[in-house]
C-alpha positions as CSV (number, residue, x, y, z in Angstrom):
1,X,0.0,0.0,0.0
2,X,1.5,3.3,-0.7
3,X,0.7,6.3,0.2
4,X,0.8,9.8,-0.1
5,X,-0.4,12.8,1.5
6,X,-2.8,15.1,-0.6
7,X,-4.2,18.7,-0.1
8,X,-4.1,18.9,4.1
9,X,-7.8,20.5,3.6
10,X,-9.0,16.9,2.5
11,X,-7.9,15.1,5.7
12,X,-7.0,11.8,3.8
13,X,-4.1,10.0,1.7
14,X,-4.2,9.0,-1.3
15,X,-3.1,5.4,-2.3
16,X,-1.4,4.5,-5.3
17,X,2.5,4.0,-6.8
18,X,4.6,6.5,-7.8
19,X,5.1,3.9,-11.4
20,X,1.3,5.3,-11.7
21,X,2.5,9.4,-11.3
22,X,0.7,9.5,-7.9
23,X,0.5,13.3,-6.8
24,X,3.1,14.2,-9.7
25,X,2.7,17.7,-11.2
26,X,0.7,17.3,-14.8
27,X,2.4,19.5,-17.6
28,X,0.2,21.9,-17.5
29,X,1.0,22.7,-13.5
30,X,4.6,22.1,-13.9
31,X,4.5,24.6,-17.0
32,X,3.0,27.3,-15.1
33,X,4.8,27.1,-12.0
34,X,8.2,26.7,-14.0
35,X,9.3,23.8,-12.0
36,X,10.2,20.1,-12.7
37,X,10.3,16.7,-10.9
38,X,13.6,14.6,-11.1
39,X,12.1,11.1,-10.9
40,X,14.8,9.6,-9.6
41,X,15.7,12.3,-6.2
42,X,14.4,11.7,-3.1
43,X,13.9,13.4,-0.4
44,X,14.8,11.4,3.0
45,X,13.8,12.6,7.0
46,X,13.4,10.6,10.4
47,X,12.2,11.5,13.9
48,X,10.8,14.3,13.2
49,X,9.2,13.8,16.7
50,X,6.5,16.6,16.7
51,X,4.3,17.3,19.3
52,X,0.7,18.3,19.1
53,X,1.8,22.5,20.4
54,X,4.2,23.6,17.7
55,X,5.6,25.6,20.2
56,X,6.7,22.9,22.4
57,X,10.9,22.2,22.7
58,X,12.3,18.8,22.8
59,X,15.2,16.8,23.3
60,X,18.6,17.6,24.9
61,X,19.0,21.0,22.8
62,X,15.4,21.5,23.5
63,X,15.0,22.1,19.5
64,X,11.6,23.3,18.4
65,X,10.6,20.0,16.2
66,X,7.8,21.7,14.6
67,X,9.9,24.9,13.0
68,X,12.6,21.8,12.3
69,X,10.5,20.1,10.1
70,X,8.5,23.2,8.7
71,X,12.0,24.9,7.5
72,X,12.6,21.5,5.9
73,X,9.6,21.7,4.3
74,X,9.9,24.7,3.0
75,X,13.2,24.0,1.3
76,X,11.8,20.8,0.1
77,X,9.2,22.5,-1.8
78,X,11.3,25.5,-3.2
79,X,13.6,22.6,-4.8
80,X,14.2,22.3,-8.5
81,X,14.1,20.5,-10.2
82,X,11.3,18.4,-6.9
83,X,12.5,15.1,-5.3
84,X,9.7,12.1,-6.7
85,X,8.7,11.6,-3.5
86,X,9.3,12.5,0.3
87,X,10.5,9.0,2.2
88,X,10.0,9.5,6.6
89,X,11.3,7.0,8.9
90,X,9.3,7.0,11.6
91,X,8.7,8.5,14.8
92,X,6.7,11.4,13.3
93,X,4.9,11.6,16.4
94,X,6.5,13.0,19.7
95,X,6.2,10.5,22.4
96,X,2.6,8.5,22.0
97,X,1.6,9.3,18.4
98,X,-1.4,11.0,19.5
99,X,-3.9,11.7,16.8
100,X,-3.5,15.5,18.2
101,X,0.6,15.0,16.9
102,X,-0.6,14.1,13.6
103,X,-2.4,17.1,13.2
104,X,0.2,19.1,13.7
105,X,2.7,17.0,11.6
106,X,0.2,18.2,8.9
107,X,0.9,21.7,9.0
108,X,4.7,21.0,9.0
109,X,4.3,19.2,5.9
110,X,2.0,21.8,4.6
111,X,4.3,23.5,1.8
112,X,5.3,19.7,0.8
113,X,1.5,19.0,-0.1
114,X,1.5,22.2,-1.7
115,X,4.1,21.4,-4.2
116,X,2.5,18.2,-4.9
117,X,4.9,15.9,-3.5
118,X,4.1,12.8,-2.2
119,X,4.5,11.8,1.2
120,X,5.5,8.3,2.3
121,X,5.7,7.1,6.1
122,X,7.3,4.6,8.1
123,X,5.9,3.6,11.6
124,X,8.8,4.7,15.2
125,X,8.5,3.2,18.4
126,X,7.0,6.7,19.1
127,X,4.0,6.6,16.5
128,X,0.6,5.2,16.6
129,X,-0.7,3.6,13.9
130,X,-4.5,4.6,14.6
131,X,-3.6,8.2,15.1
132,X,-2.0,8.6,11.9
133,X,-4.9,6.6,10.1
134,X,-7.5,8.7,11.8
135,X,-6.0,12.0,10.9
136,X,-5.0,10.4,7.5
137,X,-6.9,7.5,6.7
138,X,-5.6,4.8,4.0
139,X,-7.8,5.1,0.6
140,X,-7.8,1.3,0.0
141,X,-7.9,0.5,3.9
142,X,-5.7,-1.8,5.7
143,X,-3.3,-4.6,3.9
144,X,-5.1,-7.9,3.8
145,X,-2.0,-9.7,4.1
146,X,-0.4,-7.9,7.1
147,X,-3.6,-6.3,8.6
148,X,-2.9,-3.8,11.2
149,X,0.5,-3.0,10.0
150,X,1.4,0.2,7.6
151,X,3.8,-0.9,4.8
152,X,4.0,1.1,1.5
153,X,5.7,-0.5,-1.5
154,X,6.8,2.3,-4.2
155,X,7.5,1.2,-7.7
156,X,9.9,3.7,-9.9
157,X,12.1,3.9,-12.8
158,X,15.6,2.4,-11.3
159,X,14.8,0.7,-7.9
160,X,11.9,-0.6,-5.9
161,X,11.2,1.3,-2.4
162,X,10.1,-0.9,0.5
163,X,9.0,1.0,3.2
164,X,8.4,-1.3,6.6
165,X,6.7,-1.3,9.8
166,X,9.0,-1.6,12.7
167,X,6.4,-0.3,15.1
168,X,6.2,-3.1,18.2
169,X,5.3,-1.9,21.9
170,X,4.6,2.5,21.4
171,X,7.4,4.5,23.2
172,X,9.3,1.3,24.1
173,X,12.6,0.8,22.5
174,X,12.4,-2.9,20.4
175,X,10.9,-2.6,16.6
176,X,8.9,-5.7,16.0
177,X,8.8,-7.3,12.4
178,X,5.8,-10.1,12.8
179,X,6.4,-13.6,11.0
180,X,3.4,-12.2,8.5
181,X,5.2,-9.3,7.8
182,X,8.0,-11.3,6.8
183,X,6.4,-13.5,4.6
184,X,5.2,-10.2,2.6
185,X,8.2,-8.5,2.0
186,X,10.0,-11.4,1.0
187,X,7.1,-12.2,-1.1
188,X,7.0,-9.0,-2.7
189,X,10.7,-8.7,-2.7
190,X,10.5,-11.8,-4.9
191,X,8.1,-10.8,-7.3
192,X,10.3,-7.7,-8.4
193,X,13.7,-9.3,-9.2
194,X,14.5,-7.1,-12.1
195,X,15.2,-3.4,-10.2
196,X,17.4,-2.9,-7.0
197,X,15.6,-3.2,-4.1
198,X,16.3,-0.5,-1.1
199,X,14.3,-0.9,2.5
200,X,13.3,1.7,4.6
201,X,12.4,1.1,8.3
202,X,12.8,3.1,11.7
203,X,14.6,0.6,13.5
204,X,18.0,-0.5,12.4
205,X,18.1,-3.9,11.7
206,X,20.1,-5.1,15.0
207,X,20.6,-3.8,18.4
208,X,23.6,-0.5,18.4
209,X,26.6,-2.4,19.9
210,X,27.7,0.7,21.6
211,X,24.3,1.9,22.8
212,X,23.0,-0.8,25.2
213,X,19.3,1.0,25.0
214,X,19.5,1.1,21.3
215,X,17.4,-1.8,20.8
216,X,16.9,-2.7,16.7
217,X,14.5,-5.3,14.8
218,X,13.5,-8.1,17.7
219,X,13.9,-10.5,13.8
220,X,16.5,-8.3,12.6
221,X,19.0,-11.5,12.1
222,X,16.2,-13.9,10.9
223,X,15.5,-10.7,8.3
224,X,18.7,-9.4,7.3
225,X,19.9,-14.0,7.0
226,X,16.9,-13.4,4.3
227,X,18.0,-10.5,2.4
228,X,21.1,-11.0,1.7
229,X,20.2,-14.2,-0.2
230,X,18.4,-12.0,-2.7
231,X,20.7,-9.8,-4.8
232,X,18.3,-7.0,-6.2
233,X,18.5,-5.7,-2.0
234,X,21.0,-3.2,-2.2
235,X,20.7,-0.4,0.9
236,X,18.4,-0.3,4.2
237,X,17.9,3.2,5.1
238,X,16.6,3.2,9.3
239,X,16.4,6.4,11.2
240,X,15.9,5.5,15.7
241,X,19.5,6.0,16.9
242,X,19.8,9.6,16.5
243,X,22.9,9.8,14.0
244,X,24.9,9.6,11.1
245,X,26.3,6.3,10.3
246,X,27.0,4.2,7.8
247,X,27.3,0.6,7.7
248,X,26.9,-2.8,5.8
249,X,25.8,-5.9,6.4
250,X,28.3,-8.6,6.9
251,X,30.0,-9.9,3.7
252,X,27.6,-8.1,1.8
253,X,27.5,-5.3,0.4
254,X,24.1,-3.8,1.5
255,X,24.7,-0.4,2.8
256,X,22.9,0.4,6.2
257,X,22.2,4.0,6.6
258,X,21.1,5.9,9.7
259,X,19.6,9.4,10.4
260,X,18.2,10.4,7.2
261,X,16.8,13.8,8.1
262,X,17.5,16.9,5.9
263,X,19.4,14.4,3.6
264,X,18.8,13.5,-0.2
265,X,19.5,10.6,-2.3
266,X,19.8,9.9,-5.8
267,X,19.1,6.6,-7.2
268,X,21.8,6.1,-9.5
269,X,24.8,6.6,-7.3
270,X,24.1,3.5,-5.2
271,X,27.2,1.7,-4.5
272,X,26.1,-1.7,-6.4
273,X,26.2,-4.9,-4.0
274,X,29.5,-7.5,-5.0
């Protein structure tokens, strides 16, 4: 299911694949506003963490998340040529993922929807998946495969996104996979052999050796043993730990990048997988 966020005054996503041009600029609007869209740029954020009074401070710098992510927005949106497509990694909410969080992550995003870009979300240990529907309910409702969990699958030119659900216990520290959950991805994994495949998640895929809190994917091993048998997986982008890094998965080469926030990616400078 993939989603993107439309017009905040309609209150809803709409479904669909960016393959299909969801919420792309038609010619005639990218004409008259003199702007383009580089199908293969993407724009890439995690923990945003914004809480339901935009004026509220967080964190150890006590950083105002709301005028974070609405500065990022804004730059986002005077871009171009546009990214394809806005990629967040979870923990969007502040703490509890209160529907009341959501609403306010809305007007953040605000100049985003207004340039038309789509939106696409993974679940933190801080969101809550009924919050965000509520304030931005799913067109085509709930994954029949994987109900209950929020996974988006986005279909371009050069790769295949997979964007996960990591979301276990809310504001505890473990992400949580589910055998079901599994069993899709690799599925769907599967079925598109032809494009490199790049994950997104919150939660890295094991626990941060030097952060004994840092707790990653409770499957993370069984996942990542699964992966690396397929070769069109080439990087696993995760946000959760709060930094830069970059890693890669043990004589592989998947790359395994951290804190995505304010960051872009293009496509075709991937470092392919030996």
């Amino acid at each position: 299911m993939s989603i993107s966020l439309p017009p905040i005054n309609r209150r809803h996503f709409l479904a669909g694949s960016l393959a299909a041009g969801t919420g792309l600029l038609t010619v005639g609007e990218l004409s008259a506003a003199n702007v383009s869209v580089d199908p293969n740029r993407y724009l890439l954020m995690t923990d945003t963490h914004v809480h339901s009074d935009p004026d509220k401070l967080g964190g150890k710098e006590q950083t105002n998340m709301f005028q974070n992510l609405l500065d990022v927005s804004t730059q986002t949106a005077a871009l171009n040529p546009r990214p394809a497509a806005v990629i967040m990694h979870g923990d969007e909410g502040f703490l509890y993922g209160m529907q009341a969080e959501y609403v306010t992550l809305a007007k953040g995003l605000a100049p985003i929807d207004e340039a038309k870009i789509p939106v696409h979300m993974a679940m933190g240990n801080h969101d809550r998946r009924s919050g965000l529907w509520k304030q931005f309910p799913p067109k085509h409702g709930e994954n029949k495969r994987v109900p209950g969990r929020h996974i988006s699958i986005i279909e371009t030119e050069r790769v295949n996104w997979f964007v996960i659900d990591t979301l276990g216990v809310i504001n505890a520290g473990e992400g949580i996979l589910g055998e079901a959950q599994i069993e899709y991805l690799l599925d769907q994994i599967d079925a598109r052999p032809d494009k490199p495949a790049i994950i997104s998640s919150h939660h890295q895929p094991w626990k941060a050796e030097w952060n004994d809190t840092a707790a990653g994917i409770k499957e993370g091993e069984q996942f990542t043993k699964e992966i690396v048998k397929r070769r069109q997986v080439k990087a696993w982008f995760h946000g959760h730990l709060h930094i830069w890094r970059v890693d890669k998965i043990e004589a592989t080469q998947i790359k395994v990048l951290d804190r995505c926030a304010r960051m872009e990616t293009k496509i075709d400078i991937l470092v392919e997988r030996h």
